[in-house]
FIMARDREN-781718 format. One line per field, with one value per residue: residue number from 1; z, y, x of N, C-alpha, C in turn. Coordinates in pm, whole numbers, plus 50000, padded with zeros to 5 digits. Example, Ala and Ser with C-alpha at 12.3 -4.5 7.8 and 13.67 -1.06 7.14 Angstrom:
<pts>
torkol	[1:2]
n_zz	[50780:50708]
n_yy	[49431:49775]
n_xx	[51319:51285]
ca_zz	[50780:50714]
ca_yy	[49550:49894]
ca_xx	[51230:51367]
c_zz	[50780:50787]
c_yy	[49670:50003]
c_xx	[51320:51290]
</pts>
This chain:
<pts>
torkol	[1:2:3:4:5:6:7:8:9:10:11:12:13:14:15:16:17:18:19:20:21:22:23:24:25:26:27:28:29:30:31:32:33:34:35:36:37:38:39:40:41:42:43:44:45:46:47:48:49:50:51:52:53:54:55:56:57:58:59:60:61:62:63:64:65:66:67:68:69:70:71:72:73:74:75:76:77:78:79:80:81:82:83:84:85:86:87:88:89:90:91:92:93:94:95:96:97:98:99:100:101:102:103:104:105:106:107:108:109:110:111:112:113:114:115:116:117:118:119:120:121:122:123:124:125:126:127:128:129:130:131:132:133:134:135:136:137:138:139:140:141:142:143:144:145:146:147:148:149:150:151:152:153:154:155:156:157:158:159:160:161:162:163:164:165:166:167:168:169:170:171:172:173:174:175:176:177:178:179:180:181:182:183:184:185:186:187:188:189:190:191:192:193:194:195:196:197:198:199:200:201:202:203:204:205:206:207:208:209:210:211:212:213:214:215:216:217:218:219:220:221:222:223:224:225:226:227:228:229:230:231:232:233:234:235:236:237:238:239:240:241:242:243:244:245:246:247:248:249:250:251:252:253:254:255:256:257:258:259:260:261:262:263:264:265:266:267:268:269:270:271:272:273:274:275:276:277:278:279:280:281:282:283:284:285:286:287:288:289:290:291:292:293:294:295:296:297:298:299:300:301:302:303:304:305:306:307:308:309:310:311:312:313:314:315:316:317:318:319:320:321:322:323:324:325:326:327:328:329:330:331:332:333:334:335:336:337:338:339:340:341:342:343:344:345:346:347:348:349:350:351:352:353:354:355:356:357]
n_zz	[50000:49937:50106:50250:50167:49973:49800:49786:49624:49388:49288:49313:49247:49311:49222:49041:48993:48866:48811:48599:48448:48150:48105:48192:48381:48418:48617:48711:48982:48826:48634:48518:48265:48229:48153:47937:47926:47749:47965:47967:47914:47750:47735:47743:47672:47705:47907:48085:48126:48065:47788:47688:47721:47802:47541:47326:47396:47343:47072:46980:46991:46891:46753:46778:46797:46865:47082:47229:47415:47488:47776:48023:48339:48519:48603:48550:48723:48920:49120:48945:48852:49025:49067:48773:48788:48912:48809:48597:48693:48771:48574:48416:48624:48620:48377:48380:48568:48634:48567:48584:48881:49150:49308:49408:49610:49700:49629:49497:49451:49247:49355:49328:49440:49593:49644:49802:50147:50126:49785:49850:49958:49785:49558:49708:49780:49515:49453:49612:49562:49362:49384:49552:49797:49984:49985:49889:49916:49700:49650:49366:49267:49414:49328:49056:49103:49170:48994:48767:48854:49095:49410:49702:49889:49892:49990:49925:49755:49470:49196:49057:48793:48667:48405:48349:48188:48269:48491:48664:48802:49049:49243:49490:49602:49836:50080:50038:50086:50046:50010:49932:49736:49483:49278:48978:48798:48519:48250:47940:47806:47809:47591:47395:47445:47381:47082:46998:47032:46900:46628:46618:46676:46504:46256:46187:46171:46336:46519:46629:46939:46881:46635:46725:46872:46750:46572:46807:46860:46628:46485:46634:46824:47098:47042:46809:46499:46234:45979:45938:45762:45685:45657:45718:45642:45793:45901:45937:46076:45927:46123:46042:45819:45882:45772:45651:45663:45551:45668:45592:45820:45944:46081:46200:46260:46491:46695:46868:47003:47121:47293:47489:47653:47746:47868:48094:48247:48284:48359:48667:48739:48792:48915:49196:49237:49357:49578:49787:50014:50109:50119:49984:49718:49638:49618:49411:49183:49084:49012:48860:48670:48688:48377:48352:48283:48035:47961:47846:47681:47435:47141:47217:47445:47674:47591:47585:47896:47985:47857:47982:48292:48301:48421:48451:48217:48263:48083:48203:48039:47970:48021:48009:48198:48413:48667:48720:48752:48941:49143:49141:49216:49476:49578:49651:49874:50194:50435:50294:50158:50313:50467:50276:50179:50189:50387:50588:50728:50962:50890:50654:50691:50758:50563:50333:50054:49776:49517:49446:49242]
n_yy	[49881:50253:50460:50784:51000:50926:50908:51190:51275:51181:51315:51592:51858:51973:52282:52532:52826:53100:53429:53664:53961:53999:53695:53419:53112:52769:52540:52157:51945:51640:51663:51842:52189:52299:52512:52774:53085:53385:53686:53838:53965:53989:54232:54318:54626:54700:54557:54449:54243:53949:53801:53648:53486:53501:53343:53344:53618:53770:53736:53860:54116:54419:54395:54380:54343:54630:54676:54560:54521:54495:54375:54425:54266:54264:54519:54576:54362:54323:54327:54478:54495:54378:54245:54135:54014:53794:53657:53564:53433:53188:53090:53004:52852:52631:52554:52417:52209:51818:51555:51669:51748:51988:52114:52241:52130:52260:52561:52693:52992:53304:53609:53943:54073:54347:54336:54482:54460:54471:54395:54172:54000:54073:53932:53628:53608:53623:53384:53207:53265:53116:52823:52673:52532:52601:52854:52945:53176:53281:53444:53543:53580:53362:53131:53107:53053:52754:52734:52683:52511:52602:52443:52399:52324:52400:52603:52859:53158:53233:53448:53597:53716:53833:53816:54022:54058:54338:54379:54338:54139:54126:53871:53739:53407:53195:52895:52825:53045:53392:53619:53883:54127:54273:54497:54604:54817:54780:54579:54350:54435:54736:54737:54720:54900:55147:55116:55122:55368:55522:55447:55583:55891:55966:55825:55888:55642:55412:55163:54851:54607:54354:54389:54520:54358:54128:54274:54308:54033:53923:54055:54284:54341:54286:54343:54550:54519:54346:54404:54685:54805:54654:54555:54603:54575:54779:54766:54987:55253:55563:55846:56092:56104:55894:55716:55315:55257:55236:55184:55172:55016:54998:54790:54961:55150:55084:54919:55148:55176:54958:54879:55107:55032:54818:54843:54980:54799:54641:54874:54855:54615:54581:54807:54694:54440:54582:54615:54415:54193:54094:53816:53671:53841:53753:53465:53504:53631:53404:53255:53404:53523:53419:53439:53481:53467:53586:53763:53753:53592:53764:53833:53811:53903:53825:53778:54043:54145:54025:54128:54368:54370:54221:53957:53612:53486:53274:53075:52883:52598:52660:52983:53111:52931:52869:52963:52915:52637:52603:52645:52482:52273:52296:52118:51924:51917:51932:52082:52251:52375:52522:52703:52850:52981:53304:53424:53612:53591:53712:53963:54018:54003:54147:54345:54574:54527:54783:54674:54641:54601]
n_xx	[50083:50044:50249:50115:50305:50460:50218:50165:50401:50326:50124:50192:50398:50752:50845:51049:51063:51163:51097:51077:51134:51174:51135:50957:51031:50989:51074:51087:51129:51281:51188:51330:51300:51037:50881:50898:50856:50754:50699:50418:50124:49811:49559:49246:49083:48876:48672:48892:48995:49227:49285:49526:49805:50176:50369:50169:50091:50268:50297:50085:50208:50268:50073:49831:49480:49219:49094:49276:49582:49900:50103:50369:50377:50562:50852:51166:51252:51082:50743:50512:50206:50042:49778:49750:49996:50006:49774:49908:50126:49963:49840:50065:50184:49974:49986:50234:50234:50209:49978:49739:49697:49616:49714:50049:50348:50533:50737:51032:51142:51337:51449:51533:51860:51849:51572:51267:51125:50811:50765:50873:50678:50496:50594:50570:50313:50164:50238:50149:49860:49857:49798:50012:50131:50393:50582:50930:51200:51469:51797:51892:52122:52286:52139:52139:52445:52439:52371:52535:52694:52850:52932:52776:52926:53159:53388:53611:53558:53360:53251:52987:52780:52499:52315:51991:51722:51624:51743:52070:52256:52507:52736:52890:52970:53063:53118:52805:52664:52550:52800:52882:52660:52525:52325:52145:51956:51957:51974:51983:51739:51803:51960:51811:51614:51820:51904:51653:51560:51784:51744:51502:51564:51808:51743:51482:51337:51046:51038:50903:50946:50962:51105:51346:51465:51549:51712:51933:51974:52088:52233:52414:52669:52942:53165:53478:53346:53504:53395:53250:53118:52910:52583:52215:51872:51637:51335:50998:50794:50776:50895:50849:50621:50467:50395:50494:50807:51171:51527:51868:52080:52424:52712:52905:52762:52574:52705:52877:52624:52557:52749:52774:52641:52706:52935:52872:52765:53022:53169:53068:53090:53347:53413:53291:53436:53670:53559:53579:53712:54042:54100:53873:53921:54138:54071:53903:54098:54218:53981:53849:53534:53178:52966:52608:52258:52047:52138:52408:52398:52452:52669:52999:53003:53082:53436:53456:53404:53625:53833:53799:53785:54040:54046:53982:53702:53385:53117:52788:52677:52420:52313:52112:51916:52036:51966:51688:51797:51977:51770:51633:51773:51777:51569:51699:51797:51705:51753:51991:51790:51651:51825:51925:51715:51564:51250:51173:50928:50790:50819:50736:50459:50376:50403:50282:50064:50085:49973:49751:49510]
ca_zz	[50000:49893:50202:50212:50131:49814:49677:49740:49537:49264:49262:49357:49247:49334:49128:49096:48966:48782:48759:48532:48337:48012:48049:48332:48320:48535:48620:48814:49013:48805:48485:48425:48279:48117:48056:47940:47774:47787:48076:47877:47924:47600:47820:47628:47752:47700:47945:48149:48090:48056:47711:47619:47839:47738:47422:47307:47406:47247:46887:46959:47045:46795:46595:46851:46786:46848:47179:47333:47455:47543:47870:48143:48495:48614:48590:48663:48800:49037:49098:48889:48844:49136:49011:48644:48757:49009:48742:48506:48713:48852:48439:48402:48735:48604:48256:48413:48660:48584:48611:48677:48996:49134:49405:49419:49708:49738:49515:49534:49351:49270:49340:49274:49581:49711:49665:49936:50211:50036:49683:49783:50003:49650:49514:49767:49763:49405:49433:49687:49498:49239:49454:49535:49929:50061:49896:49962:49819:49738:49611:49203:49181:49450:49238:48938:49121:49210:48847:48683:48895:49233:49506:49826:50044:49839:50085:49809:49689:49344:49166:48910:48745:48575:48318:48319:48096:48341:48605:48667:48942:49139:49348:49547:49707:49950:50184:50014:50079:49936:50137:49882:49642:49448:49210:48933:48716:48385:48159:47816:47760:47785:47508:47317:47436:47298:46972:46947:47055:46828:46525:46607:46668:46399:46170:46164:46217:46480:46540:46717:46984:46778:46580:46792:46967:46633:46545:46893:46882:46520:46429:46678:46863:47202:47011:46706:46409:46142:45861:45994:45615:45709:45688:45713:45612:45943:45874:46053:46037:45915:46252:46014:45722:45937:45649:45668:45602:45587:45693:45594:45904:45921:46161:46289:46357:46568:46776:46956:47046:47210:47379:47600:47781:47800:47968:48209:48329:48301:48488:48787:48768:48796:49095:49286:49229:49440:49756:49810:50132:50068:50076:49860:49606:49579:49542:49240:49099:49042:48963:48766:48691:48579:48363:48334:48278:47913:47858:47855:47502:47352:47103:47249:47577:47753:47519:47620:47998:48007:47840:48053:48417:48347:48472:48377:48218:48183:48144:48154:47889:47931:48084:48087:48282:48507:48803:48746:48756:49073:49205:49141:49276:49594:49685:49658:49983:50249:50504:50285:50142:50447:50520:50209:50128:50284:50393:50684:50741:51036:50867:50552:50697:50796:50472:50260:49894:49748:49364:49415:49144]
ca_yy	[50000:50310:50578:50896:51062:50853:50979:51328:51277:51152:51409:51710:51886:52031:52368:52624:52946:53209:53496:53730:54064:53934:53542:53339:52950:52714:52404:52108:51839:51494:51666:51995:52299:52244:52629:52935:53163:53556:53744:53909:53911:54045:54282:54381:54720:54742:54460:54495:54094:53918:53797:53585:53513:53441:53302:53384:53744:53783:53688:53960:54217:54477:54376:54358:54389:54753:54659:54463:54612:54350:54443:54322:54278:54309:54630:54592:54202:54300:54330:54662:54515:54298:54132:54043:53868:53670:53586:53537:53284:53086:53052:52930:52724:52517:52473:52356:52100:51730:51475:51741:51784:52133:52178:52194:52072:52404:52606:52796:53151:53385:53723:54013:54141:54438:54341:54534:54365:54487:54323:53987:53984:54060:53817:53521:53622:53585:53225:53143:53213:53021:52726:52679:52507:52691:52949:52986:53281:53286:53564:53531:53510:53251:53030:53134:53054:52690:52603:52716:52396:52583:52343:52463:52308:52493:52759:52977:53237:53268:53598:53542:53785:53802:53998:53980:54206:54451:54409:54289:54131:54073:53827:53673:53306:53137:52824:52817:53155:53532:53720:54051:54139:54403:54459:54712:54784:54791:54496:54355:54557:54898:54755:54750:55085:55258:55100:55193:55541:55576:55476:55737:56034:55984:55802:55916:55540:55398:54985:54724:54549:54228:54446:54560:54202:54083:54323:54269:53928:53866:54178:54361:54270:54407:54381:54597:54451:54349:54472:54788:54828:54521:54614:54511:54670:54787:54843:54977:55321:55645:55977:56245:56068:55819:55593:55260:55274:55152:55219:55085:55026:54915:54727:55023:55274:55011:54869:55176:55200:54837:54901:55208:54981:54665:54936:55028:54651:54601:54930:54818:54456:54609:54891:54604:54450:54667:54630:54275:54194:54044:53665:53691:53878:53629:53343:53556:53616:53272:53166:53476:53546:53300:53494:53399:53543:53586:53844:53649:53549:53850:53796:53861:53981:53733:53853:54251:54226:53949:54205:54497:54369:54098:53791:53465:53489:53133:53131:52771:52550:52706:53069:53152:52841:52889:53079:52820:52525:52608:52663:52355:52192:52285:52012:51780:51874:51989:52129:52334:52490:52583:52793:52946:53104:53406:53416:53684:53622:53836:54093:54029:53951:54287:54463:54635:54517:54848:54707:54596:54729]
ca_xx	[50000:50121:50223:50051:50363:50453:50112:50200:50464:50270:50038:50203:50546:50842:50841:51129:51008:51236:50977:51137:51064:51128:51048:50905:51096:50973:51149:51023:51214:51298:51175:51415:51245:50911:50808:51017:50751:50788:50660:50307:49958:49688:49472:49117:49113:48747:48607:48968:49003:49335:49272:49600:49936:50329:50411:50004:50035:50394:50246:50013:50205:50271:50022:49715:49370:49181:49092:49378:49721:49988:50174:50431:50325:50687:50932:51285:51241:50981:50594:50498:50106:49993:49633:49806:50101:49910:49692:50007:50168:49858:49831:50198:50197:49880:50066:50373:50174:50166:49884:49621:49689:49574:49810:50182:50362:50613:50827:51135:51128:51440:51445:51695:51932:51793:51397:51199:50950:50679:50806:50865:50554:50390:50551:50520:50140:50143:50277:50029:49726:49898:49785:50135:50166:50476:50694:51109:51242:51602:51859:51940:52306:52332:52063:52279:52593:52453:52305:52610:52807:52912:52885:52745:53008:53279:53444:53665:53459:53277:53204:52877:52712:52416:52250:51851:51648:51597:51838:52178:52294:52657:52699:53053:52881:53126:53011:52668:52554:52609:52906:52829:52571:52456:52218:52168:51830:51925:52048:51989:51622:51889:52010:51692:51598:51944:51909:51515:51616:51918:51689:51368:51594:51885:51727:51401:51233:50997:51039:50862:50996:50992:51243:51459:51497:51579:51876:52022:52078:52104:52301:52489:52813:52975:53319:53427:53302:53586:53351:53221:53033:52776:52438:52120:51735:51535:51164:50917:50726:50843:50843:50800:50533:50410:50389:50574:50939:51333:51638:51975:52184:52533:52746:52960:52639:52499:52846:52873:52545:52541:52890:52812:52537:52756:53070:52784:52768:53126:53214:52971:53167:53503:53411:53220:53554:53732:53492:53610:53777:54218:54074:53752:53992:54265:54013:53812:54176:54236:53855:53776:53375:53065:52810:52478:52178:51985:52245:52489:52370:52490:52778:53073:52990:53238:53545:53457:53439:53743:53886:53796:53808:54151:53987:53906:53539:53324:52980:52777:52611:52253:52316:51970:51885:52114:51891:51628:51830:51982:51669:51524:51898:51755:51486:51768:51885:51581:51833:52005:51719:51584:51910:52001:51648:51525:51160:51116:50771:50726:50857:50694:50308:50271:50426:50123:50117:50021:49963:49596:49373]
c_zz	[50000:50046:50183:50148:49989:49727:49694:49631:49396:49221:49262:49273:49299:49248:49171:49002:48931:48711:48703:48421:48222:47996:48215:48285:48474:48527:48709:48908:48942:48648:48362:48420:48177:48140:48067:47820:47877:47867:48034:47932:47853:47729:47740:47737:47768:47839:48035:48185:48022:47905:47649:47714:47753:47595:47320:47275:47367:47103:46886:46967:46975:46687:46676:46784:46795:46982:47322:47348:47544:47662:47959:48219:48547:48549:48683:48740:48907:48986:49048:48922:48946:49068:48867:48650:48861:48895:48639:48551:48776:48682:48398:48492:48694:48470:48294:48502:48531:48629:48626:48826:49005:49240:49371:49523:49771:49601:49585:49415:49345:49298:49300:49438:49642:49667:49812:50001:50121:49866:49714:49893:49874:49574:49563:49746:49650:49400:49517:49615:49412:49287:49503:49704:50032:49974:49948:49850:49807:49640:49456:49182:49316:49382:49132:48959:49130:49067:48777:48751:49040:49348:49676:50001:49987:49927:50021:49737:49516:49297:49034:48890:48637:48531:48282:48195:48129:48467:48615:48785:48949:49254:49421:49621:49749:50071:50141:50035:50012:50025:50024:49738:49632:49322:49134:48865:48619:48361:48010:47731:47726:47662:47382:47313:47357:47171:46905:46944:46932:46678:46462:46585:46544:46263:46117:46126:46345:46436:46673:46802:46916:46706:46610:46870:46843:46543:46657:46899:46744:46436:46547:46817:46983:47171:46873:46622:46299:46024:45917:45889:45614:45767:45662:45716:45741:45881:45968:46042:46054:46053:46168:45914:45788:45866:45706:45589:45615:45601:45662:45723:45888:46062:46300:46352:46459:46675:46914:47095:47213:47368:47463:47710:47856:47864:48049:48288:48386:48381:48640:48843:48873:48944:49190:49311:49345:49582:49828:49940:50097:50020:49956:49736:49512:49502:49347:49110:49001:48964:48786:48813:48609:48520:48326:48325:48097:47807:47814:47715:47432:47317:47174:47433:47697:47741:47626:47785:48052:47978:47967:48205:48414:48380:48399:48353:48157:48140:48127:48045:47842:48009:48147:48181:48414:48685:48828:48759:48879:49181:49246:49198:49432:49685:49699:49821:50124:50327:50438:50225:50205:50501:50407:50144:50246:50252:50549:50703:50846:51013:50776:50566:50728:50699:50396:50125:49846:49597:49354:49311:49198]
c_yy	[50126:50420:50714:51004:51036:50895:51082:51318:51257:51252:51572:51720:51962:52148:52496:52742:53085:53321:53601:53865:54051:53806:53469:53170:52900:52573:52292:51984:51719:51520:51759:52078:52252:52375:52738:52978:53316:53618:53870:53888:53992:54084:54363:54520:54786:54710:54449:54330:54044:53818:53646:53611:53460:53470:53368:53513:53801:53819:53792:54114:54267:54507:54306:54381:54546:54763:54620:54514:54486:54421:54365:54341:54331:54385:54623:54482:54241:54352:54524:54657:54394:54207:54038:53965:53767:53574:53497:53418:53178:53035:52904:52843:52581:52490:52400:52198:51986:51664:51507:51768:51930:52182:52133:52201:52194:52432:52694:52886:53215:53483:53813:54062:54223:54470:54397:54480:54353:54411:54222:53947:53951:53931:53676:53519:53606:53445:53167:53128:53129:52863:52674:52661:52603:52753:52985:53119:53265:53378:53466:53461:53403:53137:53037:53055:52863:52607:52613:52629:52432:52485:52445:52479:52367:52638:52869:53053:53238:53393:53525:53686:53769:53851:53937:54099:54306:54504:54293:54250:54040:54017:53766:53573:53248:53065:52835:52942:53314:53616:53845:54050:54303:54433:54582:54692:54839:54656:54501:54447:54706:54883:54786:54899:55166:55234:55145:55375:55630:55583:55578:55827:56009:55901:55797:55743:55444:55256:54940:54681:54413:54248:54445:54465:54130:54126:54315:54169:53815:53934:54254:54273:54372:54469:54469:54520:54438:54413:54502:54818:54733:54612:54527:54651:54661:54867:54867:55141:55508:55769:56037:56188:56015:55678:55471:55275:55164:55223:55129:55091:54942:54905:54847:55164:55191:54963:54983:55217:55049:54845:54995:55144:54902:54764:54958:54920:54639:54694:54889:54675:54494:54728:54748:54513:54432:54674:54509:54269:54104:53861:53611:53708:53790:53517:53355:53582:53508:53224:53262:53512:53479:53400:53430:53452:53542:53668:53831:53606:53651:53860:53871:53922:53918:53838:54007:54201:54122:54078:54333:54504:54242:53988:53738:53486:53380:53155:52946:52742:52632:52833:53113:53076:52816:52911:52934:52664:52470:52608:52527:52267:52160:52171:51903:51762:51942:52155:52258:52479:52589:52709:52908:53020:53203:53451:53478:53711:53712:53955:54130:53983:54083:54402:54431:54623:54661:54874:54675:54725:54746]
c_xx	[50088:50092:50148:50168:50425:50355:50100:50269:50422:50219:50065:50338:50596:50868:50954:51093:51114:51154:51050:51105:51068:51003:51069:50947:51059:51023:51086:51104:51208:51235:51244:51297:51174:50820:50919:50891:50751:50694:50523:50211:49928:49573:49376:49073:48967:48637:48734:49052:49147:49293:49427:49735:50040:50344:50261:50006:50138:50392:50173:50047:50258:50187:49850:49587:49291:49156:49238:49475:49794:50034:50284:50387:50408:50798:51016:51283:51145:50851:50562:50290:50045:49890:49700:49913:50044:49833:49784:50098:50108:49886:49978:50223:50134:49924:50192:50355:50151:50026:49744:49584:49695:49633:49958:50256:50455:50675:50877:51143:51229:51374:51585:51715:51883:51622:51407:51143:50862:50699:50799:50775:50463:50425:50557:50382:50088:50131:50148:49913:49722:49835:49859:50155:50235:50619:50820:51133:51415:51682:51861:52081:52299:52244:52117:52383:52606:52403:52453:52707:52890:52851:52837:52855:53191:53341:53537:53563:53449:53229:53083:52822:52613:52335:52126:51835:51696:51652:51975:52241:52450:52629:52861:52961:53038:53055:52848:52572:52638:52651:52895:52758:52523:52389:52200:52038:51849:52047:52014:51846:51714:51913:51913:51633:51656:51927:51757:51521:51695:51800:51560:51420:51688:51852:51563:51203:51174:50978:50980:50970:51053:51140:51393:51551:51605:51753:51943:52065:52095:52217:52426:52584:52919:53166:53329:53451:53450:53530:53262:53125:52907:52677:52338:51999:51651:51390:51087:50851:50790:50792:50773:50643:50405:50365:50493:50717:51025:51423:51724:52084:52277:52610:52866:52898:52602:52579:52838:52752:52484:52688:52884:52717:52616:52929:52949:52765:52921:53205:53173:53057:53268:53502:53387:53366:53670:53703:53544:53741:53905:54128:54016:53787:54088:54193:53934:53914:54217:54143:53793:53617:53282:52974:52693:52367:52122:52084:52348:52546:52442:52597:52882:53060:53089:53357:53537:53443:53553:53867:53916:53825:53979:54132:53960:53744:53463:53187:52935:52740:52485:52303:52178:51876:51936:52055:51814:51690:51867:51891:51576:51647:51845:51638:51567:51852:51779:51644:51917:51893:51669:51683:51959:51869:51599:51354:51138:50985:50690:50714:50702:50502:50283:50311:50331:50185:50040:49996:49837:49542:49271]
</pts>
């Protein structure tokens, strides 16, 4: 006869949760990651109705209906719209669930370094309605630091860094937890910005996101380009006409435009750096820095801050998996989970979510 805890197991999972301002990846114990779909919801602005989520509300966006307006919930890795990401990851929780089971037994969630009470109140409370048992929260770069192959019982320090959308986070882990962190809110989205920016004002055209996603990681490069003359046709709708248009851009208008974001990471590396106490330093000399993060992806971005800070720079197999992988590392050990997330509930029962609609 089967124990009562054996048919939890059946029925329930283990879920690690990487809630993210681009893309929400959820991983589960004994199966890996079985959702990465972009961080959206299709909101009918008529009737005020969540209309289409992720991957769904992605396809729609640019190119919406008359009614509908795509949106993110979360600005800068944290809760911007309270009711829609609740609703956004109850959606993604119950796609990620096996068997049909309607509860999940716990999950562990990242966050970024200097979330507020009130933030990861919002988003534990999110997870909860999700149907979601009991929620761990745990810092980024040390879930980073533990998918990307650091061991917990490793006592030489680790430097990781890791470039989200919308925020960037430093981390030094030593002994399984994070001896300094710091956290910045801008990553690879800046880069989208500067290049949407650069093409409205100096070149007189206005692009889609779709677009702009498209020449960042199909087109542009954080090193300089050997053929500076490479171009490529950007469409998308003229400022002054308003008509649809093109532009010809080439490989060395676009370089420096990617490169003053990715020196804005790599200065932040290289101060942070500097704060590091004689031991910490020596060990990061030797080890170097892991990156990880989505941004990670972006050609060259190794090369340029190997370059710029002197260190050894690795990154793993999956970068962007990285957060979540670690995350989900953690039901393998009860004990440590229990110590390395942070869940101040006294604190955090009496901080006021103030995103209710």
């Amino acid at each position: 006869m089967l124990k009562i805890s054996s048919l939890k197991k059946l029925v329930t999972d283990s879920m690690a949760i990487d809630l993210g301002t681009a893309s929400t990846i959820i991983a589960v114990k004994g199966r890996g990651v079985v959702l990465d779909e972009p961080s959206l919801v299709a909101v009918n602005e008529m009737t005020d109705e969540i209309v289409a989520f992720g991957l769904e509300a992605a396809e729609m966006s640019g190119r919406e209906g008359r009614d509908v307006t795509v949106k993110a919930p979360l600005i800068g890795g944290v809760v911007a719209d309270f009711e829609r990401t609740k609703k956004m990851l109850a959606h993604f929780v119950k796609k990620a669930k096996t068997g049909g089971s309607n509860i999940s037994l716990q999950a562990v969630m990242s966050m970024v370094s200097d979330v507020t009470h009130v933030e990861q109140r919002a988003l534990i409370n999110a997870a909860e309605e999700a149907h979601i048992g009991k929620v761990f929260m745990m810092e980024e770069g040390l879930a980073a630091a533990f998918g990307a192959g650091v061991l917990p019982t490793d006592k030489r320090a680790t430097a990781i860094v890791d470039i989200g959308a919308a925020t960037t986070n430093f981390a030094i882990i030593a002994k399984g937890t994070v001896v300094h962190s710091t956290s910045v809110r801008y990553g690879s989205y800046s880069i989208n910005e500067a290049i949407a920016t650069h093409l409205r004002r100096h070149r007189g055209l206005q692009v889609g996101d779709e677009t702009v996603e498209h020449l960042k990681t199909t087109f542009a490069s954080t090193f300089l380009p050997e053929d500076l003359e490479r171009s490529v046709e950007v469409r998308g709708r003229d400022v002054q006409t308003g008509s649809p248009g093109a532009v010809t851009i080439d490989a060395g208008e676009l370089y420096p435009i990617v490169e003053a974001i990715v020196r804005r990471i790599a200065v932040r590396v290289k101060d942070t750096l500097t704060e590091l106490r004689p031991e910490v330093a020596a060990d990061i000399y030797d080890r170097g820095v892991i990156l990880t993060g989505g941004g990670a992806l972006l050609e060259g971005i190794d090369q340029y801050l190997r370059a710029f800070i002197n260190l050894p720079v690795t990154m793993p197999d999956e970068p962007r998996y990285a957060t979540v992988n670690g995350l989900v590392k953690m039901f393998d050990d009860e004990k440590l989970l229990e110590r390395v997330t942070r869940n101040e509930l006294g604190v955090l029962q009496n901080a006021e979510i103030p995103f209710e609609v």
